[in-house]
C-alpha positions as CSV (number, residue, x, y, z in Angstrom):
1,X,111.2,115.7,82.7
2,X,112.2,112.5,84.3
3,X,109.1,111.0,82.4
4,X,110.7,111.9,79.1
5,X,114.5,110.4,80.3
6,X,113.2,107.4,81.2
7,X,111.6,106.4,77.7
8,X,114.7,108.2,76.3
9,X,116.7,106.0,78.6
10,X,114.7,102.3,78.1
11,X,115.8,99.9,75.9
12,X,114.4,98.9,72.6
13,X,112.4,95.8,74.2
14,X,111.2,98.3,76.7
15,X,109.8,100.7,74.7
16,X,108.2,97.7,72.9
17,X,106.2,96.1,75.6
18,X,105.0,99.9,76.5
19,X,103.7,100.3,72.9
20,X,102.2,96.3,73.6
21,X,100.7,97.6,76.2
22,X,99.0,100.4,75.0
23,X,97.7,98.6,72.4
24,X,96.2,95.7,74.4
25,X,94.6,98.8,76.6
26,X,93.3,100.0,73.3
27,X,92.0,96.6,72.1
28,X,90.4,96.4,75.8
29,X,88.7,100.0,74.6
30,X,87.3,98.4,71.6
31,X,85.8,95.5,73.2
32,X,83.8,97.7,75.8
33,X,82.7,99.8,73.1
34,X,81.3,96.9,71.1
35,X,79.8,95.3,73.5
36,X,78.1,98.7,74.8
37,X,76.7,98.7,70.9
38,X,75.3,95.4,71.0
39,X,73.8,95.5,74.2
40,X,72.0,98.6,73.3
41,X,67.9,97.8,73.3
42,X,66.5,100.8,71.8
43,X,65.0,100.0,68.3
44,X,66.1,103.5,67.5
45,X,69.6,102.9,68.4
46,X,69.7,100.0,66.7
47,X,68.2,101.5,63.6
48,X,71.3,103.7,63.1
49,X,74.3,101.8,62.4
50,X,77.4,102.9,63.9
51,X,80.6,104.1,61.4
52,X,83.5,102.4,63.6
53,X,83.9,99.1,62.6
54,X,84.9,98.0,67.0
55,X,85.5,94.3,66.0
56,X,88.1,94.6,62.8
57,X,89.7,97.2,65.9
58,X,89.6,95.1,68.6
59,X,91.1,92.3,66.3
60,X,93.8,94.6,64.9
61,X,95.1,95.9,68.2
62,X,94.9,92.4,70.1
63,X,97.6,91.3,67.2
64,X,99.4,94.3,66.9
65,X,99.9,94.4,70.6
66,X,100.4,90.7,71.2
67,X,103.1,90.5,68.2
68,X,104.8,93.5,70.6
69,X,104.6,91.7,73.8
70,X,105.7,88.4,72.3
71,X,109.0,90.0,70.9
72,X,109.7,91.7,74.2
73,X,108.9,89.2,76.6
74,X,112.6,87.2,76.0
75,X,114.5,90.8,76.8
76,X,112.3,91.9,79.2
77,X,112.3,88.6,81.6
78,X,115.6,88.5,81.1
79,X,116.3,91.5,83.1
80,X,114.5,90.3,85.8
């Protein structure tokens, strides 16, 4: 419960650089996951092409999450 009142509690810019964050994280995910598909050397494995697109992901998250961190950073190093 005290999980839940403090995101119920933060601020706007808070919440923002937690949903940054996340994103970056998942963007992080991507990345791994591409690189553990090109890396692969099994000419079976690389025969079958994968359906998630990791790299239009990875790029999509990086500027989703930096645009969130960017317009949280003034707030949030404000308060410190």
């Amino acid at each position: 419960m005290d999980l839940v009142n403090a995101i119920l509690l933060s601020s706007d810019a808070a919440i923002l650089a937690d949903v940054g964050t996340g994103f970056l994280l998942l963007a992080a995910f991507c990345a791994l996951m591409e690189r553990r598909r090109g890396k692969s050397r099994s000419l079976e494995r690389l025969e079958r092409v994968g359906w998630v697109p990791w790299t239009g992901l990875f790029v999509g998250c990086m500027i989703i999450g930096g645009g969130c961190l960017a317009m949280s950073l003034p707030v949030v190093l404000g308060n410190l």
